[in-house]
SEFIVO-959871 format. One line per 8 residues: for each residue x, y, z of N, C-alpha, C. Coordinates in pm, whole numbers. Each point is the difference from the previous one (the first is absolute). Layout:
<kebas>
X/Y/Z/X/Y/Z/X/Y/Z  ...
</kebas>
This chain:
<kebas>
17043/12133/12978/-47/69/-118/-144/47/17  -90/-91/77/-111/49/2/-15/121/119  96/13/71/-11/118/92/8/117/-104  146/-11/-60/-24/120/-88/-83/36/-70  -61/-101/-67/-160/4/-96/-94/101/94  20/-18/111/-111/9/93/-30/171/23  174/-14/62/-2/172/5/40/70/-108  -2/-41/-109/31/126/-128/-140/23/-1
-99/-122/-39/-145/51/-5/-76/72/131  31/-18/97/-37/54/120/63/158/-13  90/11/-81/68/173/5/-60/44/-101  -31/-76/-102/-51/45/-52/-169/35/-26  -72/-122/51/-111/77/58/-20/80/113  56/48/72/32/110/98/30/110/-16  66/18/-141/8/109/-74/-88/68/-73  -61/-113/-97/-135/12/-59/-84/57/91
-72/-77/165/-77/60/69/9/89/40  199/72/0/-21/137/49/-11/110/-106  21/-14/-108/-37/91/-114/-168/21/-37  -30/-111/42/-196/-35/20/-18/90/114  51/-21/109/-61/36/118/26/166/28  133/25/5/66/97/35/32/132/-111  -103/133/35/0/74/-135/146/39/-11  107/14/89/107/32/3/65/-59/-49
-47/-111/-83/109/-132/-30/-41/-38/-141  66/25/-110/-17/-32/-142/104/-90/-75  -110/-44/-137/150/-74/-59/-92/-19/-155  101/70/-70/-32/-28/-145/-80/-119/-95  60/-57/24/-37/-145/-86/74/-113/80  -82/-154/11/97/-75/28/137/-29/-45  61/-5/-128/140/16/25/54/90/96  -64/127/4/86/75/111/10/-92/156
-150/-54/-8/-4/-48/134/61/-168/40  49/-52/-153/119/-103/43/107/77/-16  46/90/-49/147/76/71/-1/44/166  -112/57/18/2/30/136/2/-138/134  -56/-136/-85/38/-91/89/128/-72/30  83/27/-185/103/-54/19/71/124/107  26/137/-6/105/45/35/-11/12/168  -179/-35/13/-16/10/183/46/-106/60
16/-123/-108/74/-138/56/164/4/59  38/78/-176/128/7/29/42/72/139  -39/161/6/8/65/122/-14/-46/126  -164/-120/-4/14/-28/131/107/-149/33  90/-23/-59/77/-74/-5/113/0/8  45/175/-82/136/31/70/-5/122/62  -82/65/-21/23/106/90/-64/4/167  -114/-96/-48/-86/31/166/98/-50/123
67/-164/-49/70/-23/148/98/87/-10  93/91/-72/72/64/78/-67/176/56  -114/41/-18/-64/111/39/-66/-126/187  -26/-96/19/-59/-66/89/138/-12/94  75/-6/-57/124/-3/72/46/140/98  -16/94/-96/104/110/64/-122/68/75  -135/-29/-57/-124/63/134/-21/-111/93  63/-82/23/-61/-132/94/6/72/146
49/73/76/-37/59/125/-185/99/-40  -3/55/-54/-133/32/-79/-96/-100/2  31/-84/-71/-118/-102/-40/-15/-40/162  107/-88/87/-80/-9/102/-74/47/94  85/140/32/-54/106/73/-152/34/-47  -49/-28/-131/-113/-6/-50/-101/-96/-34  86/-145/87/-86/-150/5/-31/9/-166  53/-10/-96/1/-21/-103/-36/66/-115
-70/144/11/-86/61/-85/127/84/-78  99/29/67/102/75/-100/11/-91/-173  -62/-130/35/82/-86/-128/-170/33/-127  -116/77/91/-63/49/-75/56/148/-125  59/50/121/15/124/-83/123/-29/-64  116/-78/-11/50/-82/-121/-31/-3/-105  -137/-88/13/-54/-72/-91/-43/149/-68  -90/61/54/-41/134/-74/104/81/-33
105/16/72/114/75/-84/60/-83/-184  20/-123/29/30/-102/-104/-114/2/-145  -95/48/60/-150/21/-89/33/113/-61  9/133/65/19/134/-36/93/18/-118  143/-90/62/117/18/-95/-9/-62/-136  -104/-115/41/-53/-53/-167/-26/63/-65  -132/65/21/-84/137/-67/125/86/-35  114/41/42/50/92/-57/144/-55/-161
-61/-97/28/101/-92/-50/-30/-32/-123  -138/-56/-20/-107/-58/-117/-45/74/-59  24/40/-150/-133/96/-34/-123/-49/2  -130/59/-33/-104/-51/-14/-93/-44/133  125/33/126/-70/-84/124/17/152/124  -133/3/80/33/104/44/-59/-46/201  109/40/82/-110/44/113/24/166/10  -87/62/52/0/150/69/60/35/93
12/-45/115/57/-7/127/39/-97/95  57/-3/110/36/-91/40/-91/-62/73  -113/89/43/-130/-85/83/-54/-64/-92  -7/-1/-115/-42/-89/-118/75/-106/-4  108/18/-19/142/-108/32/-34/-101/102  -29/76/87/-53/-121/152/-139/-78/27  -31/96/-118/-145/-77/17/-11/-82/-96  113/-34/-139/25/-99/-67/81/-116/19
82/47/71/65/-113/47/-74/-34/110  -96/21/46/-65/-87/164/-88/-67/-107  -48/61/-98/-94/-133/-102/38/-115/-21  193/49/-64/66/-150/-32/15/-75/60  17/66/140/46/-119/121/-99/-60/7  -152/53/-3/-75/-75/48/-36/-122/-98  -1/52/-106/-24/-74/-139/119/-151/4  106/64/-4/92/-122/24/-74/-98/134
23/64/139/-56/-92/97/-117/-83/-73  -106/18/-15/-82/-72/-54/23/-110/-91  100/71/-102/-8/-121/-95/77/-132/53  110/77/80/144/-116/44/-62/-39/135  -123/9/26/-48/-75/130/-102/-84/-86  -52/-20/-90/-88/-102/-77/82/-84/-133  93/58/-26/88/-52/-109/96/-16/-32  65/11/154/147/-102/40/-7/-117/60
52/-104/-55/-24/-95/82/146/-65/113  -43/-46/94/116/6/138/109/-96/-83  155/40/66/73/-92/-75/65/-92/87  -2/-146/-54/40/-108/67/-124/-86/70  4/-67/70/-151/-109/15/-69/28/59  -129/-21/-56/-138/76/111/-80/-107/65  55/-140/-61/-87/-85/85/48/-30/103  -65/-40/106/10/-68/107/109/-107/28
31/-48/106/95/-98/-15/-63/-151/82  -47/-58/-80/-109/-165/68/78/-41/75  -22/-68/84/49/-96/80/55/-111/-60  111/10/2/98/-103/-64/68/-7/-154  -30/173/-20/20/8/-118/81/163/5  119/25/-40/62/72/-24/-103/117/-85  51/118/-14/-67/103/-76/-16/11/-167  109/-129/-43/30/-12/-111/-140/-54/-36
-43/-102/51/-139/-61/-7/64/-104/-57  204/-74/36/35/-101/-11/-58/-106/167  -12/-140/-73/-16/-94/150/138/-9/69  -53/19/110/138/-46/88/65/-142/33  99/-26/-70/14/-154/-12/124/-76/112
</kebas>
């Protein structure tokens, strides 16, 4: 649950920074801009793995950057989708979605935490941090 916490707010400040950052990139009011997080969730959830799918000779042939212009295609189709929310073009598109990615990386590299045990395992003591009897 807290992953998801993590990246709705991570999409969604990524969005915010690109409507801040990017003159190509607008958005009405925050309600518009929690519609635009819910429906970029939904999209990138059902639509991206099967668009990752049918370009996967692409993406590798491109060591991974095709799953950029995805992401900026998935952005674009929002904007046309939402009222109130706008990008201009698709180089706008790419230059919003390389925000989110980055925005996400950041947050889910300081505010995920690893799952399953991080301590050490003592000498004579299982990982549980039960004694060995």
């Amino acid at each position: 649950m807290l992953q998801l916490l993590v990246r709705w707010s991570g999409l969604a400040l990524g969005v915010t920074l690109a409507t801040k950052l990017v003159p190509g990139i607008g958005c009405d009011d925050p309600t518009t801009l929690l519609i635009v997080v819910v429906v970029l969730s939904v999209l990138n959830a059902v639509l991206k793995p099967l668009l990752v799918l049918f370009t996967l000779p692409f993406i590798v042939f491109t060591m991974g950057l095709g799953i950029v212009l995805i992401n900026a295609f998935l952005f674009l189709l929002v904007s046309s989708m939402v009222e109130g929310f706008y990008v201009t073009s698709f180089g706008w598109a790419l230059v919003g979605a390389i925000i989110i990615s980055v925005t996400n990386l950041v947050l889910s590299t300081f505010y995920v935490r690893p799952v399953g045990p991080t301590r050490l395992a003592v000498r004579g003591q299982p990982r549980s941090g039960r004694a060995v009897t």
